[in-house]
N, C-alpha and C positions, 0 to 999 in steps of 0.2 A: 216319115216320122209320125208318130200316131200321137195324139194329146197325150196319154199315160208318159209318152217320152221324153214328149216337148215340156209337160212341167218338171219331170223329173231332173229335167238340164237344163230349166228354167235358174236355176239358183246359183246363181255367180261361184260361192263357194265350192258347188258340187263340181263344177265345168273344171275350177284349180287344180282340186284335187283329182279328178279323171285324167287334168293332163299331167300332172306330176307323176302320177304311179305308170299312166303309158311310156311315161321316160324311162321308167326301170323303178325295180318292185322300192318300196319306203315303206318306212314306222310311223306309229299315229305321231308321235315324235320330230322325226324330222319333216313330216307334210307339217305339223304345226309351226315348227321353223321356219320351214324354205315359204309355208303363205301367208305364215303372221297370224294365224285364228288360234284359239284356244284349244286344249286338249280334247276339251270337251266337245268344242264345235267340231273340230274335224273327226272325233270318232263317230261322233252320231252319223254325220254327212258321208262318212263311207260307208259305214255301216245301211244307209239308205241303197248306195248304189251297191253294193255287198248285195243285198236282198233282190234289189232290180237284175243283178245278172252282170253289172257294167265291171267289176271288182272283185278277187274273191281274196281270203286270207291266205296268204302264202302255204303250201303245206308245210313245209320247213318250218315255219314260225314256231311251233309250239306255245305263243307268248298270249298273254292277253294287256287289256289297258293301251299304256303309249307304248309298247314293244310289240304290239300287231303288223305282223309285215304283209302288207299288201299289197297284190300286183292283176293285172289287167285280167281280166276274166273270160 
């Protein structure tokens, strides 16, 4: 694991939500549900691992905001 990855899964939130979407694809919605953090915190925080490579937006989705369907990348 290279430092760029080790902080990037540094962040308790980040690790939830990677394993929640590896369980099968979810909404910015129900990640905020099933981990209890805010809209807001979990879009940014996928949206991190979205960039990293770890997550991508579902193609299907067509959606944006908390209707984002995201799945393992």
């Amino acid at each position: 694991m290279t430092t760029k990855e080790a902080k990037l899964l540094s962040n308790p939130l980040r690790v939830q939500i990677f394993g929640a979407i590896a369980a099968g694809a979810m909404t910015t919605k129900e990640l905020s549900r099933q981990i209890g953090a805010s809209l807001a915190a979990v879009g940014y925080h996928a949206g991190v691992l979205c960039r990293a490579g770890y997550v991508r937006v579902a193609p299907a989705s067509g959606e944006s905001g908390a209707n984002t369907l995201y799945e393992v990348g």
